[in-house]
N, CA, C and O of each residue as an XYZ file, in Angstrom:
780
protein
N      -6.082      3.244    -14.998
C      -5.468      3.166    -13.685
C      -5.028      1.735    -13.433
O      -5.741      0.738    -13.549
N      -3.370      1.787    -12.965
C      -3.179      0.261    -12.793
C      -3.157     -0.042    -10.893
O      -2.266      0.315    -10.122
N      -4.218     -0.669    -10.604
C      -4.468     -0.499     -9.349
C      -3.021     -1.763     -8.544
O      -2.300     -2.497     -9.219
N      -3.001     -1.667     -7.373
C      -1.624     -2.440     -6.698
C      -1.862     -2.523     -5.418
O      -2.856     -1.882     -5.078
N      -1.234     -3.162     -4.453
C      -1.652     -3.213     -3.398
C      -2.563     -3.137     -2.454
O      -2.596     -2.584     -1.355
N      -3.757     -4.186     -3.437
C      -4.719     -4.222     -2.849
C      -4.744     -5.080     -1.443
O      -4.364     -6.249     -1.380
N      -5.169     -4.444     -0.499
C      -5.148     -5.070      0.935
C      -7.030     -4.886      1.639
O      -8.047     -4.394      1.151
N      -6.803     -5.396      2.631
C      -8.013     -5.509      3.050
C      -8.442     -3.960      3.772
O      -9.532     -3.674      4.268
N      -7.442     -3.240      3.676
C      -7.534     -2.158      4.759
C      -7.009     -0.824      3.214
O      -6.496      0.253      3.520
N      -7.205     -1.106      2.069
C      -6.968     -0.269      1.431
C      -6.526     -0.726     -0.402
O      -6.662     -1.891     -0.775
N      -6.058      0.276     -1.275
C      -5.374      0.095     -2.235
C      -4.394      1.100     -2.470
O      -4.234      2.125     -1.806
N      -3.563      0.617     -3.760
C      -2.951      1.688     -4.232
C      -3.207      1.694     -5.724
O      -3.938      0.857     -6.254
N      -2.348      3.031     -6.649
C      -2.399      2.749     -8.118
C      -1.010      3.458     -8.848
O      -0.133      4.114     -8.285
N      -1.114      3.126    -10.164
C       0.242      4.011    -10.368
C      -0.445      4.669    -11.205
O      -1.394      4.267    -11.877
N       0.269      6.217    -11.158
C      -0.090      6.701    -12.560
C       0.724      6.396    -13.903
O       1.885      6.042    -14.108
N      -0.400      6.688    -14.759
C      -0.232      6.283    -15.889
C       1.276      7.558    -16.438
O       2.181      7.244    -17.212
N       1.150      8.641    -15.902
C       1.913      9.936    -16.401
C       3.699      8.899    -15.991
O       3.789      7.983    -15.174
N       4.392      9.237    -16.514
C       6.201      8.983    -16.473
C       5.737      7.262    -16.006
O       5.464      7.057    -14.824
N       5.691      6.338    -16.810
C       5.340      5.295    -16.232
C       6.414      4.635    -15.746
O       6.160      3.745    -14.934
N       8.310      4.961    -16.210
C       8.996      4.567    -15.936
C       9.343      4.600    -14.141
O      10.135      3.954    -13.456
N       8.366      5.646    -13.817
C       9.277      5.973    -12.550
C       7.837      5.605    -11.535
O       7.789      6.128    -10.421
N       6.664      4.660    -12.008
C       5.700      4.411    -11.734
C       5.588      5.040    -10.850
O       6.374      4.829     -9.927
N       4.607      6.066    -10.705
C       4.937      6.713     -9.222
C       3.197      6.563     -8.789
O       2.129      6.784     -9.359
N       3.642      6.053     -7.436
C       2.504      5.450     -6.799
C       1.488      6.208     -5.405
O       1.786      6.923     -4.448
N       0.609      5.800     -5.750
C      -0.431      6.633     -4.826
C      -1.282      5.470     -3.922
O      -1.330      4.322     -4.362
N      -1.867      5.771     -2.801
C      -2.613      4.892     -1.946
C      -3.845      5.498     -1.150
O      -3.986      6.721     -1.147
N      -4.662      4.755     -0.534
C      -5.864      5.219     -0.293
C      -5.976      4.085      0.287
O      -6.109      3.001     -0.282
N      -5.892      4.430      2.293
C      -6.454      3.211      3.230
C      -7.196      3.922      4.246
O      -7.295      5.102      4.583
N      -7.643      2.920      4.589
C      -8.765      3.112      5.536
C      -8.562      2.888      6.751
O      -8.159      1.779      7.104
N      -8.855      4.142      7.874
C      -8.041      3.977      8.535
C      -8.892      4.856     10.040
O      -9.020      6.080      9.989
N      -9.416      4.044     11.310
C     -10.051      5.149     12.143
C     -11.039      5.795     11.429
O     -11.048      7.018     11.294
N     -12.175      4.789     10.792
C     -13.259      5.320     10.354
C     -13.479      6.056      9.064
O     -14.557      6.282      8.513
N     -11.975      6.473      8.587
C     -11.978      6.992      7.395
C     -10.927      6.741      6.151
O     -10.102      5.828      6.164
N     -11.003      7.216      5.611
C      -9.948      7.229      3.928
C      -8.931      8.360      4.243
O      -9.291      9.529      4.380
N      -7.661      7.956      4.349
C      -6.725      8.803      4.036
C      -6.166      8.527      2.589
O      -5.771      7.457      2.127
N      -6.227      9.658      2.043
C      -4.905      9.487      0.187
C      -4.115     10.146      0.441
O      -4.085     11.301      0.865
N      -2.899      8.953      0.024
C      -1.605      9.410      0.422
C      -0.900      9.747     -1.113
O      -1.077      8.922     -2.009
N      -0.103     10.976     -1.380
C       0.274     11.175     -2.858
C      -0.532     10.817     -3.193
O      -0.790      9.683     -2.789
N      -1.405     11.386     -4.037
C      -2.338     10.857     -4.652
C      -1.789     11.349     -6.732
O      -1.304     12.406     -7.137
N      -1.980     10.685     -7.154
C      -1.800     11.115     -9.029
C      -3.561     11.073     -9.395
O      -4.570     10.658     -8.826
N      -3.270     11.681    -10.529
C      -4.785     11.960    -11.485
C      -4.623     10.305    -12.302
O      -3.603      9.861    -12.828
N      -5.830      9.701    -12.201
C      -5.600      8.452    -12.756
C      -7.563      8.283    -13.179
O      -8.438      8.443    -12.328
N      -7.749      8.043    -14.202
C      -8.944      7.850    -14.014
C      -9.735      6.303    -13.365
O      -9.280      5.164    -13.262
N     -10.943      6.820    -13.051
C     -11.100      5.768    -11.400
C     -10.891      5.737    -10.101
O     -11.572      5.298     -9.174
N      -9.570      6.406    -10.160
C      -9.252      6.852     -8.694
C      -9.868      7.340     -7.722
O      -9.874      6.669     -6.690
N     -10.523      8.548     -7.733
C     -11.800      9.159     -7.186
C     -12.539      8.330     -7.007
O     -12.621      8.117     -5.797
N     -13.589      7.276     -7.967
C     -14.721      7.321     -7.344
C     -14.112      5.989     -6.277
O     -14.683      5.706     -5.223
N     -12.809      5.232     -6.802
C     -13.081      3.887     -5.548
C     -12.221      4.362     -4.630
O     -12.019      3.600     -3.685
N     -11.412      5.826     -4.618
C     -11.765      6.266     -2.815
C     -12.930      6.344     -2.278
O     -13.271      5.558     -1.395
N     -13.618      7.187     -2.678
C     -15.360      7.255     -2.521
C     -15.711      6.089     -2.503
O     -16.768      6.385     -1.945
N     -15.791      4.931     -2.617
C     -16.166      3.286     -2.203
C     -15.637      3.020     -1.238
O     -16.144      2.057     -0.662
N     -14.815      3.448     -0.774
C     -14.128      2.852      0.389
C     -14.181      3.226      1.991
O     -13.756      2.795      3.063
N     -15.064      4.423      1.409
C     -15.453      5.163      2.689
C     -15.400      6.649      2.542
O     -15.205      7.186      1.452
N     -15.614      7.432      3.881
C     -15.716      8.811      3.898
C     -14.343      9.032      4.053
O     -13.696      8.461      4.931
N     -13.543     10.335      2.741
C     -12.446     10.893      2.676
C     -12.280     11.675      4.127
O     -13.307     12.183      4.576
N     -11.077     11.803      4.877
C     -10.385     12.498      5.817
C      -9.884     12.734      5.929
O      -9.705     12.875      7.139
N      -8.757     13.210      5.058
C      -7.751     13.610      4.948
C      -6.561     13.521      3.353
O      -6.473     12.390      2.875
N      -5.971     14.332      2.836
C      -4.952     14.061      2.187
C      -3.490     14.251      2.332
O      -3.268     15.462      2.367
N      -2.098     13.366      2.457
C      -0.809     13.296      2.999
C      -0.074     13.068      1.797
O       0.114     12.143      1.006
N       0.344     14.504      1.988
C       1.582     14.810      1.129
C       3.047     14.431      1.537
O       3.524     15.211      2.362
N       3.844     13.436      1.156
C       5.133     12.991      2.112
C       6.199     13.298      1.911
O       7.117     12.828      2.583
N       6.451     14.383      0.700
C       7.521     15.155      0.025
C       7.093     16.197      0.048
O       5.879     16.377      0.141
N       8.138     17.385     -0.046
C       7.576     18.911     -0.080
C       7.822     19.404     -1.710
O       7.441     20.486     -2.156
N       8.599     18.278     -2.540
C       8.374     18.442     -4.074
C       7.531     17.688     -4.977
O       7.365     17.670     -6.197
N       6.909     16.881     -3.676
C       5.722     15.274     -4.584
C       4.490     16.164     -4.385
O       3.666     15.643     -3.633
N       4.127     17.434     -4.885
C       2.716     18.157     -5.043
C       1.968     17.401     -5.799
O       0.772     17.687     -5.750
N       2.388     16.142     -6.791
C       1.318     15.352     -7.469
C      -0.028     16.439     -7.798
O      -0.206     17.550     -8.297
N      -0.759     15.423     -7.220
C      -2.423     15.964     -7.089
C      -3.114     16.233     -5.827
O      -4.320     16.327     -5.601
N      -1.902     16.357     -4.899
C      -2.762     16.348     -3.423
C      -3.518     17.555     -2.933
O      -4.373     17.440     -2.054
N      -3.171     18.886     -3.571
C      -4.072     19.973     -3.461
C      -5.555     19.853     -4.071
O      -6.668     20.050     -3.582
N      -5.211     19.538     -5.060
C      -6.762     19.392     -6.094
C      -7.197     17.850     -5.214
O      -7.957     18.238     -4.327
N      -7.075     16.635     -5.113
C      -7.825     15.608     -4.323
C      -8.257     16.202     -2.711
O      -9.038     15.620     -1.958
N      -7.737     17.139     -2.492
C      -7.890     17.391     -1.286
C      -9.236     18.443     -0.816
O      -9.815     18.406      0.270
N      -9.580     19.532     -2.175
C     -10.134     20.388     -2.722
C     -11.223     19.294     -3.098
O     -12.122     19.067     -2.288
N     -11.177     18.719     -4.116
C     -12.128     18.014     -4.494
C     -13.213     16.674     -3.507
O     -14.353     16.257     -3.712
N     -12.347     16.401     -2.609
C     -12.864     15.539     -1.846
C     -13.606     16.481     -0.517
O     -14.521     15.962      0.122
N     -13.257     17.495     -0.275
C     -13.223     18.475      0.602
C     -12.955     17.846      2.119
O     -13.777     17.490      2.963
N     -11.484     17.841      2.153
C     -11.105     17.192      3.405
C      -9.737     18.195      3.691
O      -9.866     19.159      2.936
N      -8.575     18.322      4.436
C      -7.603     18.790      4.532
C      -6.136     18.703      3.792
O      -5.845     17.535      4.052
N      -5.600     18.956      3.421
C      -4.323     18.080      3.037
C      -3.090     19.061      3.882
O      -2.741     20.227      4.069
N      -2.719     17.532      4.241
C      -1.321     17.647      5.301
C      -0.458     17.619      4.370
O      -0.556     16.658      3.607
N       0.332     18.329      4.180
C       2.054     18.890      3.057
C       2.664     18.408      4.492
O       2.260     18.755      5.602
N       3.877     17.405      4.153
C       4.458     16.896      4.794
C       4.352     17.049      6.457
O       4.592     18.016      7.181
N       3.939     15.837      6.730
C       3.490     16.145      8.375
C       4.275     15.549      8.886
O       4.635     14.429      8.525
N       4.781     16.272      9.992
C       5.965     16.039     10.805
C       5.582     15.759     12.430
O       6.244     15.327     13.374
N       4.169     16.226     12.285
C       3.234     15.780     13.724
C       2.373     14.939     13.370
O       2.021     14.953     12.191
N       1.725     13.860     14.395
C       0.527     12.727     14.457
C      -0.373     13.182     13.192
O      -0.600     14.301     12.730
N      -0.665     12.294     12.927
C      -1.666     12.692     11.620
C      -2.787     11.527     11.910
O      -2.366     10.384     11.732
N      -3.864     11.624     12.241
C      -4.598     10.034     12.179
C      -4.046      9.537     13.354
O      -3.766     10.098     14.413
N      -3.888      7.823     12.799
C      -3.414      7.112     13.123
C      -2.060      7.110     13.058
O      -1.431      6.675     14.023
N      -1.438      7.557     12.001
C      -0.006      7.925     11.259
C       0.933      8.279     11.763
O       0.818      9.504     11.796
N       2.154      7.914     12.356
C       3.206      8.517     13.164
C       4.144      8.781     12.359
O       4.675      7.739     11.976
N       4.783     10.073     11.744
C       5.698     10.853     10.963
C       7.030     10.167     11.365
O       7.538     10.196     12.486
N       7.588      9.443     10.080
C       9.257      9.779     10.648
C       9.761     10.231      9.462
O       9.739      9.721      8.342
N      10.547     11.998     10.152
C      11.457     12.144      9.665
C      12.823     11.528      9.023
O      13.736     11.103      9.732
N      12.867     11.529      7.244
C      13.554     11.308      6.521
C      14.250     12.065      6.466
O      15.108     12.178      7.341
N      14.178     12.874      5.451
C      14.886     14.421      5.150
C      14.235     15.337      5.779
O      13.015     15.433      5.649
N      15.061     16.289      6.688
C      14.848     17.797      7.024
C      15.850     18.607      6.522
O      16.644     19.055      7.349
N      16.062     19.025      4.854
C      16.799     20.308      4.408
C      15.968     21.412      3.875
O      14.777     21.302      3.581
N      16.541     22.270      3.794
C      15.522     23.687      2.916
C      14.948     23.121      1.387
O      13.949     23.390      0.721
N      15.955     22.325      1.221
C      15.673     22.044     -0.445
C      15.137     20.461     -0.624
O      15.045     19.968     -1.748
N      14.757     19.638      0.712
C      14.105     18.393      0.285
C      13.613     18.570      2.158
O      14.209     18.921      3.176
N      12.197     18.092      1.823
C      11.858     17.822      2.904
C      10.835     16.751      3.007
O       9.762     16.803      2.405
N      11.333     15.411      4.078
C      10.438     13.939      3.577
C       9.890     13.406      4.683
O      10.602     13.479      5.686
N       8.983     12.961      4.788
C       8.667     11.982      6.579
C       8.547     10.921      5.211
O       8.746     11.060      4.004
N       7.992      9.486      6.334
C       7.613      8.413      6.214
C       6.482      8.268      7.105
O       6.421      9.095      8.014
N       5.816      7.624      7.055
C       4.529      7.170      8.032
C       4.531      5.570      8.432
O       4.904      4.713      7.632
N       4.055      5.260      9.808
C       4.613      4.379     10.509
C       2.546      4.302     10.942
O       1.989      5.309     11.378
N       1.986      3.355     10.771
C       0.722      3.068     11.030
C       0.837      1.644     11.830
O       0.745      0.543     11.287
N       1.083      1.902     13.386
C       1.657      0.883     13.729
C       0.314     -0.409     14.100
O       0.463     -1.627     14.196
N      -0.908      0.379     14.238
C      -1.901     -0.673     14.369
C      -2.122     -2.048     13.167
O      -2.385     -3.206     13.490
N      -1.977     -1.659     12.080
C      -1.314     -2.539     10.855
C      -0.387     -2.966     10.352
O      -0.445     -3.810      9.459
N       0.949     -2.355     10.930
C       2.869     -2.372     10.471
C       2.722     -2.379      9.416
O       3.109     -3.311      8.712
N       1.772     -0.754      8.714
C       2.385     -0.229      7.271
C       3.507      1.053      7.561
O       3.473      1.883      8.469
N       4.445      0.913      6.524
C       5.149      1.671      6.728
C       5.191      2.497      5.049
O       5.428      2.071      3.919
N       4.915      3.536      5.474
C       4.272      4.425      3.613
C       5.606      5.656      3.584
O       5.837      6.601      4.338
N       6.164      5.255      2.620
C       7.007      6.042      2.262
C       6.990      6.263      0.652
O       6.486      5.500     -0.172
N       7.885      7.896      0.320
C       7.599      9.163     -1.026
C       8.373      8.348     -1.365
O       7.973      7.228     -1.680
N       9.695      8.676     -1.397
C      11.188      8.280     -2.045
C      11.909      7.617     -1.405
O      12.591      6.777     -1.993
N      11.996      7.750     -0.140
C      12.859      7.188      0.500
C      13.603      5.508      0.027
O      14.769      5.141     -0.119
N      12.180      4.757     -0.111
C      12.331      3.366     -0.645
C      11.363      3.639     -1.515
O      10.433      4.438     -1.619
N      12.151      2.161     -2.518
C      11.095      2.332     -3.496
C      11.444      0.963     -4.211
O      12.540      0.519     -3.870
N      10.694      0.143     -5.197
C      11.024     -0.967     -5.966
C      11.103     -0.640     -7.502
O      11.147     -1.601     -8.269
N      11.125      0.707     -8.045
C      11.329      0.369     -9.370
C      12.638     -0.015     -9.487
O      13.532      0.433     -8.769
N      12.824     -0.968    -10.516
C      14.215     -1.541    -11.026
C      14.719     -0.343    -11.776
O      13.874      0.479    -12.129
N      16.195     -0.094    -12.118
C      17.130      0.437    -12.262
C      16.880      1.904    -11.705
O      17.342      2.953    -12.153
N      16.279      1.772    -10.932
C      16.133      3.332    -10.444
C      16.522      3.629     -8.966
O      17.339      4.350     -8.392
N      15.486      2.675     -8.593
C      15.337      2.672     -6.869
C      16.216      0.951     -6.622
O      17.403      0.843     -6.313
N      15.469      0.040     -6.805
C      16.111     -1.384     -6.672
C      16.927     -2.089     -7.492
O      16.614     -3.090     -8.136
N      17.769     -1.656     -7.462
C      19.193     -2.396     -7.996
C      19.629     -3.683     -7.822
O      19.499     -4.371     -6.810
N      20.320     -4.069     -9.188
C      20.546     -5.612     -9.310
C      19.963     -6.701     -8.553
O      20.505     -7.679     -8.039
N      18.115     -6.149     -8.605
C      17.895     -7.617     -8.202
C      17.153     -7.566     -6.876
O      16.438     -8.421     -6.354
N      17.622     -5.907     -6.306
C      17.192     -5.865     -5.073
C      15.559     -5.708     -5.096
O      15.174     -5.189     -6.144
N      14.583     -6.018     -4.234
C      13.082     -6.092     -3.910
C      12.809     -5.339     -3.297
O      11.625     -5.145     -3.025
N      14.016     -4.424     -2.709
C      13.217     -2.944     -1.856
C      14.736     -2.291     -2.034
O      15.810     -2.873     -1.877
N      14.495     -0.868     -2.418
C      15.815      0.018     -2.577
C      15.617      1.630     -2.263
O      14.642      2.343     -2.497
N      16.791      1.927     -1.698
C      16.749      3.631     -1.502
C      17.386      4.549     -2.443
O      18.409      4.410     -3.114
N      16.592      5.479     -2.351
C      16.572      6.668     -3.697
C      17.961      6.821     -3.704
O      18.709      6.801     -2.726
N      18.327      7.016     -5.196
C      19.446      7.184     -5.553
C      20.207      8.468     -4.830
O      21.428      8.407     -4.681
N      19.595      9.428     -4.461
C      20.454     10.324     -3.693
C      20.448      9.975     -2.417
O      21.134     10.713     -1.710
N      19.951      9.169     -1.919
C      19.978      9.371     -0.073
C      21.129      7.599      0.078
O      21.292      7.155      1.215
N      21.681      6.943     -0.958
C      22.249      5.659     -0.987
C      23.357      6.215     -0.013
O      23.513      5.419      0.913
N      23.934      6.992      0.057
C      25.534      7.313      0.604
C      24.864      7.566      2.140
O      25.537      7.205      3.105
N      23.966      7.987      2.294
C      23.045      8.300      3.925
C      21.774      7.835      3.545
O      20.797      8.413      3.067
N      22.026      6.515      3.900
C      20.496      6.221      4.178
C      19.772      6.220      4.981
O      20.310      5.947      6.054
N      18.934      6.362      5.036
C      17.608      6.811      6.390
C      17.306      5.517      7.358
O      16.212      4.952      7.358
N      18.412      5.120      8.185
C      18.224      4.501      9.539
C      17.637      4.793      9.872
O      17.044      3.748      9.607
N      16.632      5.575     10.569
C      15.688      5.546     11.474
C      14.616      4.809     11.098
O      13.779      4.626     11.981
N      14.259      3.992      9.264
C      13.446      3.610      9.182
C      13.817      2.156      9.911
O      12.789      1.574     10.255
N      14.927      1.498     10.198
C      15.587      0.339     11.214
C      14.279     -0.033     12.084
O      13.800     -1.165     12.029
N      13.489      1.435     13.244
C      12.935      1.172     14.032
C      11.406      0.647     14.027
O      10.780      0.358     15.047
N      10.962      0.581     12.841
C       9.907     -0.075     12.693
C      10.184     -1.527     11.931
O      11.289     -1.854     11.499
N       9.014     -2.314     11.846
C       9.001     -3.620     11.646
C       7.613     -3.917     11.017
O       6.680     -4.402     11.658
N       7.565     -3.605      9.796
C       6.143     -3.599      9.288
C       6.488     -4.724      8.509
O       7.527     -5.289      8.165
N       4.976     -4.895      8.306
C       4.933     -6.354      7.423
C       4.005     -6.030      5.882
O       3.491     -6.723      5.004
N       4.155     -4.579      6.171
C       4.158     -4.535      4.340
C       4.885     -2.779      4.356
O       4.579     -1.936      5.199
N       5.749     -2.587      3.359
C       5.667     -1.302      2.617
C       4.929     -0.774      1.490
O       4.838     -1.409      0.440
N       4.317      0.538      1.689
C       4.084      0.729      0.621
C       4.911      2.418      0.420
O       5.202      3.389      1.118
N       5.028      1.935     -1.079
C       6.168      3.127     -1.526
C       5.459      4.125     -2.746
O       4.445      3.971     -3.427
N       6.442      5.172     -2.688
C       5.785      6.112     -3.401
C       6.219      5.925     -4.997
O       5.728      6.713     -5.805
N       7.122      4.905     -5.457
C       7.620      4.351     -6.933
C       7.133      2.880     -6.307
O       7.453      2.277     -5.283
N       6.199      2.578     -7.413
C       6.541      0.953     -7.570
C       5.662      0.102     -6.820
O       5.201      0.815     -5.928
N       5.262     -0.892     -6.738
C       4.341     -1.613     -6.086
C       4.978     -2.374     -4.570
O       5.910     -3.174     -4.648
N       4.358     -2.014     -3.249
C       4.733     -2.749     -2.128
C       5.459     -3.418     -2.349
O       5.911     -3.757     -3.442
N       5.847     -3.913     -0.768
C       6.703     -5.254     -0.327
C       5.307     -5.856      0.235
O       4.460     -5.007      0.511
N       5.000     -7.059      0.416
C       4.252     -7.461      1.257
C       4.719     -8.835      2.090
O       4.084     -9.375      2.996
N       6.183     -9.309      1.454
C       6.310    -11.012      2.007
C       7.744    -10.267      3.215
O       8.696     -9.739      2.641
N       7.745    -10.277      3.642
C       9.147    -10.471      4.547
C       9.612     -8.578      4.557
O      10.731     -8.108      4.351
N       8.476     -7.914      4.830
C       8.972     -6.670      4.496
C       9.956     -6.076      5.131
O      10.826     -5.357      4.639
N       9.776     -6.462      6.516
C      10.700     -5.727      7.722
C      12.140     -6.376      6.998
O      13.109     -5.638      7.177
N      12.430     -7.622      6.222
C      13.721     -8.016      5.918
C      14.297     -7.209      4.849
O      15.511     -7.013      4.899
N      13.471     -6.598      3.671
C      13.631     -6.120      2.801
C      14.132     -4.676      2.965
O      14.921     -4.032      2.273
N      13.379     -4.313      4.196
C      13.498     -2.911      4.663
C      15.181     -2.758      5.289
O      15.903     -1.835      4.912
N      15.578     -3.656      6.141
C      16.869     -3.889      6.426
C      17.660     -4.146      5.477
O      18.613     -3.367      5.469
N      17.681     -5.093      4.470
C      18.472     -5.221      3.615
C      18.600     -3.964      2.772
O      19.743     -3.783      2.349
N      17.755     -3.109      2.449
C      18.044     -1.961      1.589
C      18.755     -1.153      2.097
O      19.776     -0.798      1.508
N      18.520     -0.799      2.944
C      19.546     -0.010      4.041
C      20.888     -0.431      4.497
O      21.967      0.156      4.568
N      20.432     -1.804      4.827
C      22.476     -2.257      5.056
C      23.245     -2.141      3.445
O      24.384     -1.684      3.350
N      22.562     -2.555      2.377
C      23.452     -3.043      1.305
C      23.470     -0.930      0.360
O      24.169     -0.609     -0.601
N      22.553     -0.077      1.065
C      22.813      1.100      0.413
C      24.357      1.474     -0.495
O      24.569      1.489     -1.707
N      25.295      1.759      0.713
C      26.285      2.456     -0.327
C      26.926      1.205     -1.033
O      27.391      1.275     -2.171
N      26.918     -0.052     -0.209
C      27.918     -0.985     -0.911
C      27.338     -1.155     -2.860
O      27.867     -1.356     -3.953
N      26.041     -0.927     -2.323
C      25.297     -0.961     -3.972
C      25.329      0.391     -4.955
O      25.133      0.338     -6.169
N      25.663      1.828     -4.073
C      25.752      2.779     -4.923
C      26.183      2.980     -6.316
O      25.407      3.504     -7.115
N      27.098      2.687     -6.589
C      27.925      2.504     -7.573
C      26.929      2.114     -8.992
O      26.671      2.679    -10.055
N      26.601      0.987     -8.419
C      25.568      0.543     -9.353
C      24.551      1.629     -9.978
O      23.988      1.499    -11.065
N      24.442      2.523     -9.259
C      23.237      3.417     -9.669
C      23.425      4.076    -11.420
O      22.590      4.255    -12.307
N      24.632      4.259    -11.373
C      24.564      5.054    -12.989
C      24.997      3.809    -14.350
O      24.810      3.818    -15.566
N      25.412      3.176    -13.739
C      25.437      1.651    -14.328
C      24.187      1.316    -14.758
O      24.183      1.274    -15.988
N      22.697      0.957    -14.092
C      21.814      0.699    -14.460
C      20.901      1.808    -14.912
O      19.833      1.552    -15.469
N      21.347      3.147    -14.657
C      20.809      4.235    -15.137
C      20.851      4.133    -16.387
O      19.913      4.489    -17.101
N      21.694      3.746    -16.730
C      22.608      3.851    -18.382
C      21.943      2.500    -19.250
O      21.440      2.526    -20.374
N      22.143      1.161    -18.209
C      21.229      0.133    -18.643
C      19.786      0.412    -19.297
O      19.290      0.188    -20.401
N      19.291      1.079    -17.949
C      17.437      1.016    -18.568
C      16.852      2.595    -19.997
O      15.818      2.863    -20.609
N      18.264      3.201    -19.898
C      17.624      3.888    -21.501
C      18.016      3.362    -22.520
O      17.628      3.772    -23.614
């Protein structure tokens, strides 16, 4: 397990499975308890949620990112929320995508200004963050990108590819979003780059 975003109020890790598309999982503490957010099978994972406190929940933030959140959720014996679109916790849902065939919130934890998002943003290079960029939106949502994330101002992201923002996040978060389509283009360009 390659652990990441370690904060005082939590961690994250990537799994080891498709490492290209590092896809990332977290576990903070939050109102007395542990929420895991996407969670992947990673060994370790389990027991230093279990260090961190009593499990309360598991948040699924895609309705196609099933990861491991049924089985962590089962196994920890707590609930798991499949994309919550109402209060969760502490957690305030914003709707990303609402279609039949993708459905996404983001979570807005405003007592800390984390802002935890699936796909929406993300930092792997040639995938999500392009030429250079430090925070980028999924290659399908570049042509409509998800303004509404504008209304928060967190001072770290954590994403569901790739390891946080933690220095200047709220800037990073804007810049990905203003420079979206002007950077589209780029997307199959570096697609083509990183195989």
């Amino acid at each position: 397990m390659e652990v990441i975003d370690e904060l005082d109020f939590g961690f994250g890790w990537l799994s080891p499975e498709r490492p290209k598309l590092q896809m990332a999982s977290h576990a903070l503490v939050a109102d007395g308890g542990v929420w895991v957010i996407d969670p992947t099978e990673a060994d370790g994972a389990e027991e230093r949620i279990r260090a961190l406190g009593e499990p309360v929940g598991v948040l699924q933030l895609l309705d196609r990112h099933n990861r491991a959140c049924a089985e962590y959720a089962r196994r920890l014996g707590v609930p798991h929320h499949r994309v919550p679109f109402e209060q969760v916790g502490p957690f305030e849902p914003i709707p990303v995508v609402r279609r039949s065939f993708w459905q996404e919130v983001a979570l807005w934890w405003a007592e800390r200004r984390v802002l935890v998002c699936a796909d929406a943003l993300g930092t792997v290079p040639h995938y999500f963050a392009l030429g250079g960029e430090r925070l980028g939106v999924h290659p399908l949502l570049r042509l409509t990108p998800p303004r509404q994330l504008e209304r928060v101002e967190p001072e770290h992201v954590l994403c569901g590819h790739g390891a946080g923002v933690h220095e200047d996040a709220a800037g990073a978060v804007r810049e990905a979003l203003d420079n979206s389509r002007r950077r589209a283009p780029r997307v199959l360009a570096e697609w083509w780059r990183a195989r």
